[in-house]
C-alpha positions as CSV (number, residue, x, y, z in Angstrom):
1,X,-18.1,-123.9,-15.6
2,X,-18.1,-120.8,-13.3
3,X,-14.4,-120.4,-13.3
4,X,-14.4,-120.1,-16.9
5,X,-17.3,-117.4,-16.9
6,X,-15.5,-115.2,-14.1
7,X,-12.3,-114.6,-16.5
8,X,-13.8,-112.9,-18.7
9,X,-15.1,-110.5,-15.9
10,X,-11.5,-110.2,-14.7
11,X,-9.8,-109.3,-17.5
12,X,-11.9,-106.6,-18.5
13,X,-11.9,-105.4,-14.8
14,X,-7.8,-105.3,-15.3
15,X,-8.2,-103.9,-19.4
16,X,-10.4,-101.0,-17.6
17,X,-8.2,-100.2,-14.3
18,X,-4.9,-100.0,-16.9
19,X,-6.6,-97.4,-19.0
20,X,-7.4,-95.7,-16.5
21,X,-4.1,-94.9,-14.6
22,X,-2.8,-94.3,-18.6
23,X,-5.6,-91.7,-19.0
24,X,-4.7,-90.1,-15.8
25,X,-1.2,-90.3,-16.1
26,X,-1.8,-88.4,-19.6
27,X,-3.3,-85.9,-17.8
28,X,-1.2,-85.4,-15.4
29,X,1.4,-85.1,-17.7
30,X,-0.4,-82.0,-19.8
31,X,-1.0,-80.4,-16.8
32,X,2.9,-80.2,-15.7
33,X,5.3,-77.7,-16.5
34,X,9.3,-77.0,-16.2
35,X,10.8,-74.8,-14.1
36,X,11.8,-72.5,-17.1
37,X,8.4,-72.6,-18.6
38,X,6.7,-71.5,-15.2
39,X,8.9,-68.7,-15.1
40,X,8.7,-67.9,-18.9
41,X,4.8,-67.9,-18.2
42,X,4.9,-65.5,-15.1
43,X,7.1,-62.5,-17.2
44,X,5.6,-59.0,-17.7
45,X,4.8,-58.4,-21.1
46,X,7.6,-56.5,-23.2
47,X,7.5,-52.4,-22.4
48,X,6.4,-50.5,-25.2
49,X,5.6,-46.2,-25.7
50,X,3.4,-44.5,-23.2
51,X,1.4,-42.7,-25.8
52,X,-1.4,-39.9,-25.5
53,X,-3.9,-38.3,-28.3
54,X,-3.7,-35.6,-30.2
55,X,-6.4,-33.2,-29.5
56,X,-7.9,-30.2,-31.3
57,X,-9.1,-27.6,-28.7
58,X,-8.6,-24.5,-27.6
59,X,-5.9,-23.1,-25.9
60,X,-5.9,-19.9,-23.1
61,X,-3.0,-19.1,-20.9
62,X,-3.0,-17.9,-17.7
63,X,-1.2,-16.7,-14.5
64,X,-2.8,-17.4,-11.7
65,X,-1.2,-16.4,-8.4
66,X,-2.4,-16.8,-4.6
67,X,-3.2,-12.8,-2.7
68,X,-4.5,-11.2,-0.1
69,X,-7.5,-8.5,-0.3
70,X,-7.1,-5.0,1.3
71,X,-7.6,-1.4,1.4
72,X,-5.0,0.5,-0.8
73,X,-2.4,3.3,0.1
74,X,-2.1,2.4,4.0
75,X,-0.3,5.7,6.0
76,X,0.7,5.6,9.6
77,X,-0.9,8.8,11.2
78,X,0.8,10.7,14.6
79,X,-0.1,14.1,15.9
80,X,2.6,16.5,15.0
81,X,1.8,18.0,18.4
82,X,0.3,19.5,21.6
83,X,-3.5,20.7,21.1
84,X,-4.4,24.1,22.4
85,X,-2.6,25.7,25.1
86,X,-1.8,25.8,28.8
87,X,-3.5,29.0,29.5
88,X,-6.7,29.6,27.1
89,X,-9.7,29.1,28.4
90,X,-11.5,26.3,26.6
91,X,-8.3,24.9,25.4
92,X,-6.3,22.1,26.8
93,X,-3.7,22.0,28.6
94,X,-0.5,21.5,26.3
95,X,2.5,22.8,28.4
96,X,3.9,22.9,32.4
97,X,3.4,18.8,33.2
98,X,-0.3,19.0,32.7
99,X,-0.6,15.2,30.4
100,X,-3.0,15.4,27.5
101,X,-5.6,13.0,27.1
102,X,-7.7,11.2,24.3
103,X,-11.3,12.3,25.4
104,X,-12.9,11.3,22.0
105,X,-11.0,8.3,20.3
106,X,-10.4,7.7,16.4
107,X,-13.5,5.3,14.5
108,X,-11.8,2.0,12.8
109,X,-13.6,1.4,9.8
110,X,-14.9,4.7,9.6
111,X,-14.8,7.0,6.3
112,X,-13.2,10.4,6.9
113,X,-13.9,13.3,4.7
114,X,-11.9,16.8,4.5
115,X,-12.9,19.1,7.2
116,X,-13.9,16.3,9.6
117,X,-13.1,15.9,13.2
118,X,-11.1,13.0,13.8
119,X,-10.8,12.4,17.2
120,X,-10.6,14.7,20.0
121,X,-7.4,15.5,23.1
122,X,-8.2,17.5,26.2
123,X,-11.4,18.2,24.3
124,X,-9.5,19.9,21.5
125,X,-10.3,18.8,18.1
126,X,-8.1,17.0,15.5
127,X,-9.1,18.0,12.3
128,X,-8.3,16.6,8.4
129,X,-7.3,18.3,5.6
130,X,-6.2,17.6,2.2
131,X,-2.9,18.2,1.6
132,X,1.1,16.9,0.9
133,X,2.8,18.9,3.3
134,X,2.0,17.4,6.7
135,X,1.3,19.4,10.2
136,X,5.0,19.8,11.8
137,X,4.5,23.3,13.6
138,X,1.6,25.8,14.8
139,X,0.9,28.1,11.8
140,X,0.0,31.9,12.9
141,X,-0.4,35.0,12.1
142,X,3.2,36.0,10.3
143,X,4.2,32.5,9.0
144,X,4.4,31.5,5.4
145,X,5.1,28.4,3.4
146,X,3.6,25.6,1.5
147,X,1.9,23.9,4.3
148,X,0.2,28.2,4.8
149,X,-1.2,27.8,1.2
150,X,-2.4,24.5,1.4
151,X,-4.1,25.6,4.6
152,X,-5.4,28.0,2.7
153,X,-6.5,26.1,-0.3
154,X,-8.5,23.7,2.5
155,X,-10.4,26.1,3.9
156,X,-11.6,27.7,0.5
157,X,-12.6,24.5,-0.9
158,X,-14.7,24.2,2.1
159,X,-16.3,27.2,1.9
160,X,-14.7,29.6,4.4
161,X,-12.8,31.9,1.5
162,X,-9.3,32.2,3.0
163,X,-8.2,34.3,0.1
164,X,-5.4,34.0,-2.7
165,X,-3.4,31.0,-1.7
166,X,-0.5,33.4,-1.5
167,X,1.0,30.8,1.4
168,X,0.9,33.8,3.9
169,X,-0.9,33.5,7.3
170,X,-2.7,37.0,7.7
171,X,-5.8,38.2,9.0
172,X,-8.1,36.7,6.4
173,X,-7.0,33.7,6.9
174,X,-6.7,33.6,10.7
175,X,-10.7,34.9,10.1
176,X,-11.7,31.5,8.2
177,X,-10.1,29.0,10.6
178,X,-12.2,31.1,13.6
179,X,-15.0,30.2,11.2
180,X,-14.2,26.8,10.3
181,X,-13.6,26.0,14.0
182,X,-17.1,27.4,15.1
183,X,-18.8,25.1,12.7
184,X,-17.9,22.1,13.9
185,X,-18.7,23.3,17.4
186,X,-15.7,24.5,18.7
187,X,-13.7,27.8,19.2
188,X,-10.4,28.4,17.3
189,X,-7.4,29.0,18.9
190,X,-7.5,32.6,20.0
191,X,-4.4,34.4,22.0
192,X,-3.7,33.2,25.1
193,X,-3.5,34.7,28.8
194,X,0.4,35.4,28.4
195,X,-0.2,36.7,24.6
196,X,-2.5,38.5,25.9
197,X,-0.1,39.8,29.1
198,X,3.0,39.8,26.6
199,X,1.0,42.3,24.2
200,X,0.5,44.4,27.4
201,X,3.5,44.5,28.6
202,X,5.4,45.5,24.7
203,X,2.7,48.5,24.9
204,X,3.6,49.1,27.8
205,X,7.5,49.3,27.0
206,X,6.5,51.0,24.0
207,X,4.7,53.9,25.7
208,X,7.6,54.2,28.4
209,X,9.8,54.4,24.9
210,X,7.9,57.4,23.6
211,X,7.8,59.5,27.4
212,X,11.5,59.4,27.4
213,X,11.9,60.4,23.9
214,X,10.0,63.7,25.2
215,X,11.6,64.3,28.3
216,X,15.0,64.1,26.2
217,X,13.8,66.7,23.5
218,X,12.3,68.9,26.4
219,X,15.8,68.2,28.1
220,X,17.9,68.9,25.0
221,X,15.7,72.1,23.9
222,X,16.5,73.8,27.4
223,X,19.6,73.2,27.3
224,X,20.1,74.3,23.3
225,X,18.2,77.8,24.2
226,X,20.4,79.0,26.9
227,X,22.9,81.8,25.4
228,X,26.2,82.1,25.7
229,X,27.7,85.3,27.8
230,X,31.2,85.0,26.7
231,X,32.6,85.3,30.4
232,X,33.8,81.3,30.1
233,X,30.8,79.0,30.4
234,X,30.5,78.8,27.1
235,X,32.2,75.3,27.4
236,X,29.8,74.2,30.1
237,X,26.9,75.2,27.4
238,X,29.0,72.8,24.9
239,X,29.4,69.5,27.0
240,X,25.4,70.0,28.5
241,X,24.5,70.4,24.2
242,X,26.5,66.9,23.7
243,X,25.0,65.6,27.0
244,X,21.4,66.5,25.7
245,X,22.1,65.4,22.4
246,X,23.3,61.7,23.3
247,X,20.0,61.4,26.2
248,X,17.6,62.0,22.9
249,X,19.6,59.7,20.6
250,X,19.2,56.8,23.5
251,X,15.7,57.9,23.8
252,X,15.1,57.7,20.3
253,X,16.8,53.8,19.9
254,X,14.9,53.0,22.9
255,X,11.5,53.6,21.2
256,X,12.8,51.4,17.9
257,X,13.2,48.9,19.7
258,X,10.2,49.0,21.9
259,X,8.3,49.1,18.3
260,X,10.2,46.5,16.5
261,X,9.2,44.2,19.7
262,X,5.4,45.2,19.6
263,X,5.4,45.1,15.8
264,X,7.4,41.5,15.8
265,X,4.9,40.1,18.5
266,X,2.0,41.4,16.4
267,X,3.0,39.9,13.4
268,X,2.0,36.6,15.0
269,X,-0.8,37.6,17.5
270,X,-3.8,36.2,16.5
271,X,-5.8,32.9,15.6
272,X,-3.6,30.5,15.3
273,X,-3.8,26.2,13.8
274,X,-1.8,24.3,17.2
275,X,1.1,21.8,15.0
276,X,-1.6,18.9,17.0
277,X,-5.2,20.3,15.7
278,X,-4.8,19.5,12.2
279,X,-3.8,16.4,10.1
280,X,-2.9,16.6,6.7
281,X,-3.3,13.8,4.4
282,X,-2.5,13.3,0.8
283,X,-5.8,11.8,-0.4
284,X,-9.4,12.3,0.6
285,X,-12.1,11.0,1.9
286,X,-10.4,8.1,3.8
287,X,-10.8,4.8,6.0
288,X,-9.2,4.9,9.4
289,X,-8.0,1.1,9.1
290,X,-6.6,0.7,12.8
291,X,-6.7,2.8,15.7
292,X,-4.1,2.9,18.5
293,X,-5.2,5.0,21.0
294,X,-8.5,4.8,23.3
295,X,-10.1,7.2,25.6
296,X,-7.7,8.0,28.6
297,X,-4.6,7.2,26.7
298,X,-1.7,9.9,26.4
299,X,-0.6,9.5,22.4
300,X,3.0,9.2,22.4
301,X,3.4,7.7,18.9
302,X,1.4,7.2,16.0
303,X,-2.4,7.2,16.7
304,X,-3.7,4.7,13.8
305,X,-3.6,4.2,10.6
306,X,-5.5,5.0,7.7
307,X,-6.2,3.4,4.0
308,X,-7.9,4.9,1.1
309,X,-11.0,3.1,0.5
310,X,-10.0,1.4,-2.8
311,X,-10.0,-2.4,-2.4
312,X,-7.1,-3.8,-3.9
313,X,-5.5,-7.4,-4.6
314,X,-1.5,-8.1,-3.6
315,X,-0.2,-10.9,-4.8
316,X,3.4,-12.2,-5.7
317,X,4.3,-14.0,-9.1
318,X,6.9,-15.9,-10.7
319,X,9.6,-14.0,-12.5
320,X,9.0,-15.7,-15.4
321,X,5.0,-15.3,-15.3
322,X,6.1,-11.4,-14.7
323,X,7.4,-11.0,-18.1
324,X,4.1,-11.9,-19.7
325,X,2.2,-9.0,-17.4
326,X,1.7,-5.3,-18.1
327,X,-0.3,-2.7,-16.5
328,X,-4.1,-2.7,-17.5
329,X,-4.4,-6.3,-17.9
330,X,-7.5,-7.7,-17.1
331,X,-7.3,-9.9,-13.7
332,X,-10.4,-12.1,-12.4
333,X,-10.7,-12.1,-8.3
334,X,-11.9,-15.7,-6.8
335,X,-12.4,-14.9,-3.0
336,X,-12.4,-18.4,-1.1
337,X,-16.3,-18.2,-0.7
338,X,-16.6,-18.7,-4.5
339,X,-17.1,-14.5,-5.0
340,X,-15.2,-13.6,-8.9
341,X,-14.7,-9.9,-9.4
342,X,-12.6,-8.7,-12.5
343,X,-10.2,-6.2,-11.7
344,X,-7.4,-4.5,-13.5
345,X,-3.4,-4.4,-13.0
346,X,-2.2,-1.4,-12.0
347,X,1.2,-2.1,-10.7
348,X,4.2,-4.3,-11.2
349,X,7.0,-4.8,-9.7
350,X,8.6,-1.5,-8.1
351,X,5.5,0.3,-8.6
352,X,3.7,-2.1,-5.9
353,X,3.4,0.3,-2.9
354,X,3.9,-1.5,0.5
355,X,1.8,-2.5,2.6
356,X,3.7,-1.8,5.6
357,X,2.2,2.2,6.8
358,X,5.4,3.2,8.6
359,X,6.6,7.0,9.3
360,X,3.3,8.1,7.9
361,X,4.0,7.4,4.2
362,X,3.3,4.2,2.2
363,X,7.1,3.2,0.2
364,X,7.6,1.9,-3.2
365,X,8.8,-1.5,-4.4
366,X,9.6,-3.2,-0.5
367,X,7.0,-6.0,-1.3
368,X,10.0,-7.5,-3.4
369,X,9.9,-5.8,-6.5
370,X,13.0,-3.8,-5.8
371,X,14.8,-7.3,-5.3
372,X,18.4,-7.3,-7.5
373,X,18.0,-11.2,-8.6
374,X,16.1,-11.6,-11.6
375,X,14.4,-15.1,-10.9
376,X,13.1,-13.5,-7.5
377,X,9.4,-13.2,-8.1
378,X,7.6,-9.9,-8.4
379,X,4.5,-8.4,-6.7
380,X,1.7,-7.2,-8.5
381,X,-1.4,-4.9,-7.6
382,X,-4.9,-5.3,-8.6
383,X,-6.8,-2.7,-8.1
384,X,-11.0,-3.8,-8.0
385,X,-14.1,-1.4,-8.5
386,X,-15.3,0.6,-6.2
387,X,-17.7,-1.3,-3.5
388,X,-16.6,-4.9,-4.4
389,X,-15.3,-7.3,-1.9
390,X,-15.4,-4.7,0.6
391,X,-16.3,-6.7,3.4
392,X,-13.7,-8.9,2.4
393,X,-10.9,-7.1,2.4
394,X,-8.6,-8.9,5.0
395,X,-8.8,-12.3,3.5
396,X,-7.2,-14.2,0.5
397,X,-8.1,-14.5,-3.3
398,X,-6.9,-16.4,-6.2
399,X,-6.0,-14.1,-9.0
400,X,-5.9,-15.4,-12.6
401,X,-4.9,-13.1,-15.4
402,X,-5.2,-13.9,-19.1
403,X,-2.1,-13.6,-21.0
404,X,-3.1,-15.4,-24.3
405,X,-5.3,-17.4,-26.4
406,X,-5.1,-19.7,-29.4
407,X,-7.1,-18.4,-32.6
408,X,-9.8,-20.8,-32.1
409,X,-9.3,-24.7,-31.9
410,X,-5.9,-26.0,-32.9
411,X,-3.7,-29.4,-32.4
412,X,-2.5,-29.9,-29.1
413,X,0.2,-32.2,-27.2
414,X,0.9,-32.3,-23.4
415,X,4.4,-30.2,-23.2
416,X,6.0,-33.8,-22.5
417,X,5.9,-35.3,-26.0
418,X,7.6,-32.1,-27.6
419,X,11.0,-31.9,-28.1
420,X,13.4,-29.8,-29.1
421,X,16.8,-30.9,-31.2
422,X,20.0,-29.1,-31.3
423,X,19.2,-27.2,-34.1
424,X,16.1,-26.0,-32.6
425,X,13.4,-27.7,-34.7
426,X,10.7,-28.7,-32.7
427,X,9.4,-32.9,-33.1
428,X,7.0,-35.3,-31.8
429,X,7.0,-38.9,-32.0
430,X,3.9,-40.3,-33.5
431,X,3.2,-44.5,-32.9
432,X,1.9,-45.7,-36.2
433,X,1.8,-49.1,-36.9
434,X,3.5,-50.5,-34.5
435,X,6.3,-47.9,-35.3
436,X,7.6,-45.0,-34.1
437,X,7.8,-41.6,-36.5
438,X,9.5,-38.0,-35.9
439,X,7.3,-35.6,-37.1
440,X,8.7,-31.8,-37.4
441,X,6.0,-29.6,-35.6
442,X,5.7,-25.6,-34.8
443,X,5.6,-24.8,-31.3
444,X,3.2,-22.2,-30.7
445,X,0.9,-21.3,-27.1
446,X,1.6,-23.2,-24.0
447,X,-1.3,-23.4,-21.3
448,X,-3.1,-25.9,-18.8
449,X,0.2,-28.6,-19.9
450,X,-0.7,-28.5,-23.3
451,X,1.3,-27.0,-26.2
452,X,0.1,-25.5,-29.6
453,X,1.6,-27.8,-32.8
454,X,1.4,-27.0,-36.3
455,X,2.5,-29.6,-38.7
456,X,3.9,-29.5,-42.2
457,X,1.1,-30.8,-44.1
458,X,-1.2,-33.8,-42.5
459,X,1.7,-35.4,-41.1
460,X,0.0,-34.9,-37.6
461,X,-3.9,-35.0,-37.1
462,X,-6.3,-34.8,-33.6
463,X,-6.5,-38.3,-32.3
464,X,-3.2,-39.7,-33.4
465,X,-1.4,-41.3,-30.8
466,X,1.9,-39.5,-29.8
467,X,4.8,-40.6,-27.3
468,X,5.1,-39.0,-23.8
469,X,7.4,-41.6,-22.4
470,X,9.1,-45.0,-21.9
């Protein structure tokens, strides 16, 4: 009776274990793949347009270029010569071995006006000046030229009247520079010992000129007022005449000559401007940049250099950026502390002076723009207002200058999706339901690596998707 009950039991436990292993075998089965599906499943998804906006904005182009601040119109400065001379007094010694010394060195960073003293040698000044012509010899008494009148034009605008710039050194002029010297503390270059001895000695020679002249007349006039007696010595009386008459002629060329020598040595006797005592420069007042000499040295070569004291910004370009620049454009300054200062172009190209200061003049167009190649880039000046960046005039800037702007907000495209056919018509390609359109645009302003579009029509509106690439 048991066995009979227990099949039951059985079977269902076998009915139950068989569905089972189906159920998992089903499952196992749904969860399998092929080779070729797994790999079909693992594939990227197809590549389609790499597609940016369009955007309505506003468009401003720029070059911006990378500079270096610094004081404009740099100009090597040398002595032109010895200061004073070897035998006058105060003076210094400037002659027979005796070395000449700085006693009072040049100021870096120091402001020099017209009249001022710039440094002193042997405790002889070295004075400035405006002027073009620069010192290359001791002006005197007697000499004349352009660097006399501008001497002369110096000393009037200072207020020691030289008279009319005539370019002549005389005695009104010799009297200013005494009193130009005196107010700055010093005495002007007056005639030396050996002048002084030469002068003596041409009077001298002069005066001996003038006694032999009258011994030979009071030789001669004997001799022409003794009478003939006509017993044969009138031709002693003859040759004694011709004898007399050549002593007073040598007599006589003896005296020119003693006066042309005094009258010569005159000419330039006087208060005299040493070639070493006076500086000329082109533009006043100035900044003495670097100085190349200290107390004790012996200047041999240049003794510093000086800068106007206008800040200005070089900076190189592309040749292709040049071509959008002109003179008076608007430039904004970025120091790297943040500083912005607006300045203003004021030279391109050739017109960029260097900034090398070498035989005491500042050259044109050796910062590159004198190169030949036309894709060589180009240096530009900016020149800042007066008292800005100052104090940061040996460092670097970022100089941006505005070369255009949209009118107001238009369409634009980054430059990528723009192109240009054969013909020269300009296109974009616009993704629109699931296809891709040409649409014929105007190119117009290119800045920040977007480009101005103007479509026919409404064919292309802000937020529509255009293709950049692939």
């Amino acid at each position: 009776m048991s066995g009979s009950r227990s099949r039951p039991r059985q079977l269902g436990i076998i009915v139950t274990a068989v569905v089972l292993v189906g159920a998992g075998g089903w499952f196992a089965g749904s969860r399998l793949q092929s080779p070729a599906d797994a790999a079909a499943a693992h594939e990227p998804p197809k590549a389609g347009p790499v597609t940016v906006a369009v955007e309505r904005r506003s468009l401003t182009a720029s070059v911006v270029a990378q500079g270096s601040i610094e004081f404009a119109s740099p100009q090597s400065l040398a002595l032109a010569g010895a200061v004073g001379s070897s035998d006058s007094g105060s003076a210094a010694s400037g002659s027979e071995g005796v070395a000449q010394r700085v006693t009072k060195a040049p100021v870096a960073g120091k402001e020099v006006k017209e009249g001022d003293v710039l440094m002193q040698l042997s405790g002889r000044p070295v004075l400035v000046l405006r002027g073009s012509v620069p010192m290359y010899r001791t002006l005197s008494p007697g000499t004349s030229g352009d660097d006399v009148k501008q001497l002369q034009k110096a000393l009037t605008r200072l207020g020691f009247s030289a008279g009319s710039a005539t370019g002549q050194y005389g005695q009104q002029l010799a009297s200013a520079v005494s009193r130009w010297y005196k107010s700055k503390g010093f005495e002007a270059q007056e005639p030396s010992i050996a002048d002084k001895q030469q002068l003596a000695t041409l009077e001298a020679a002069v005066t001996t000129a003038q006694q032999g002249l009258l011994t030979a007349q009071d030789t001669g006039g004997g001799s022409s007022a003794s009478p003939s007696n006509g017993t044969g010595s009138g031709s002693g009386s003859s040759s004694s005449g011709q004898a007399a008459a050549l002593q007073l002629k040598s007599a006589q060329q003896q005296l020119d000559a003693a006066n042309t020598a005094l009258s010569t040595f005159k000419a330039g006797y006087g208060t005299k401007v040493p070639a070493g005592e006076v500086v000329f420069l082109p533009d006043l007042p100035a900044r003495m940049d670097k100085v190349s000499v200290k107390v004790g040295d012996t200047p041999s070569g240049p003794i510093g250099t000086v800068t106007s004291s206008e800040v200005v910004v070089q900076a190189v370009v592309q040749a292709s950026d040049a071509k959008l620049l002109h003179k008076g454009m608007t430039a904004q300054v970025e120091t790297t502390d943040g500083k912005k200062v607006e300045g203003e172009l004021v030279a391109l190209g050739d017109e960029v002076p260097s900034t090398d200061a070498k035989d005491g003049q500042a050259s044109a167009g050796t910062s590159g723009g004198g190169s030949t190649d036309a894709s060589a880039p180009v240096p530009v000046q900016i020149s800042l207002p007066a008292g800005k960046l100052t104090k940061n005039a040996s460092g670097s800037a970022k100089v941006t200058i505005k070369v255009g702007a949209s009118d107001g907000e238009v369409l634009t495209v980054p430059i990528a999706a723009l192109h240009t056919s054969a013909s020269g018509q300009a296109t974009v390609q616009v993704q629109r339901d699931g296809k891709v359109v040409d649409v014929s645009v105007k190119a117009g302003l290119s800045a920040e690596g977007q480009v101005e579009v103007t479509p026919s029509g409404s064919a292309l509106k802000a937020g529509d998707q255009v293709v950049i690439g692939q």
